[in-house]
N, C-alpha and C positions, 0 to 999 in steps of 0.2 A: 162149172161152179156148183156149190152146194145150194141149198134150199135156206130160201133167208128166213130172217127170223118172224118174220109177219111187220116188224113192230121197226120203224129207224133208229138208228141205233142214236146215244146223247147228241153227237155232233154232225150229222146228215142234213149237208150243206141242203136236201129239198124241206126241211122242215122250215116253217114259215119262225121258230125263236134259233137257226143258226145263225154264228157269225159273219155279220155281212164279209163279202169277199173273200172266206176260207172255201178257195179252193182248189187247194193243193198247186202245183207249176202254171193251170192252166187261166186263163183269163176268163172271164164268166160267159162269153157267147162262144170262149172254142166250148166250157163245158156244157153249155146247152147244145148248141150243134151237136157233139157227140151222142147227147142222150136222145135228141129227136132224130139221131140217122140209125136211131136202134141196134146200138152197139152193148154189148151184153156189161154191165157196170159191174163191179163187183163193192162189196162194202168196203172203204177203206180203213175200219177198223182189224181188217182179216188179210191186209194184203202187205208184206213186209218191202213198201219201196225203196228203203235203203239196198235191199236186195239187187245187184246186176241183174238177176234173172227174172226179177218179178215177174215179167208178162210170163213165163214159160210156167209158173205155179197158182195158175188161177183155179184150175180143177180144186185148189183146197180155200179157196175162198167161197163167201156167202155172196149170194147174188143180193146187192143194194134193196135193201128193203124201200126205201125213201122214193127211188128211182122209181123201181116197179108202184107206188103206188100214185107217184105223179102219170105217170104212162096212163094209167086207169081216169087219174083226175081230168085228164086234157084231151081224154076219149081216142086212147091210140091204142091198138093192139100191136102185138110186137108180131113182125115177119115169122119167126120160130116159135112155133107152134106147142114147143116143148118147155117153154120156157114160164117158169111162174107165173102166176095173177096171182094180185093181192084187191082189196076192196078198195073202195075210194075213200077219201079221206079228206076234206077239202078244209079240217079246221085243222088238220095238222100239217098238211104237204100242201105246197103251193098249189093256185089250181089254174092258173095258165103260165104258159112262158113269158110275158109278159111280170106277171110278180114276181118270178123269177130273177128275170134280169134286175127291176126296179128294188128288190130288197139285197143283191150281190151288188149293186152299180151304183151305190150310196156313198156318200163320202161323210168321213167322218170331219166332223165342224174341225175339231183340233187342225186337221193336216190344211184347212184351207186360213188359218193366218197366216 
């Protein structure tokens, strides 16, 4: 993956004003699970999933700005040593897994009449 931009991009579901629950196929503890088993994210403004091939075109994707700076927030260093650091950020990216979950695991009043 390429080098992220520093900065989450508008819709990075770890930003603390994303849309509760956008995100993407997966339900919000497989996407947590995945980010805390330190699996390399990439930004999903930069990854064309409509694509059959997407996982095979990650090389031209931007590594998750958002991601890496939750990583930083919740005090994790990633296994891959090669792999980005970004600063902490704890007024823009959530700052545990816990907020996390409680801000994607929200129900919207609408859906429950």
């Amino acid at each position: 993956m390429k080098k992220p931009t520093g900065r989450p991009c508008k819709e990075c579901p770890f930003k603390r004003t994303s849309m509760p629950g956008y995100l993407g196929a997966s339900t919000t503890r497989e996407f947590l699970e995945t980010t805390m088993v330190d699996v390399a994210m990439p930004c999903h403004t930069t990854v064309d999933y409509d694509s059959a091939d997407w996982k095979e075109n990650l090389s031209d994707a931007k590594f998750c700005s958002g991601a890496l700076i939750f990583f930083r927030n919740i005090y994790k260093l990633s296994r891959d040593s090669s792999r980005p650091r970004l600063q902490t950020n704890k007024g823009l990216v959530f700052g545990t897994p816990l907020e996390f979950l409680e801000h994607h695991e929200r129900h919207d009043p609408i859906d429950e009449e």
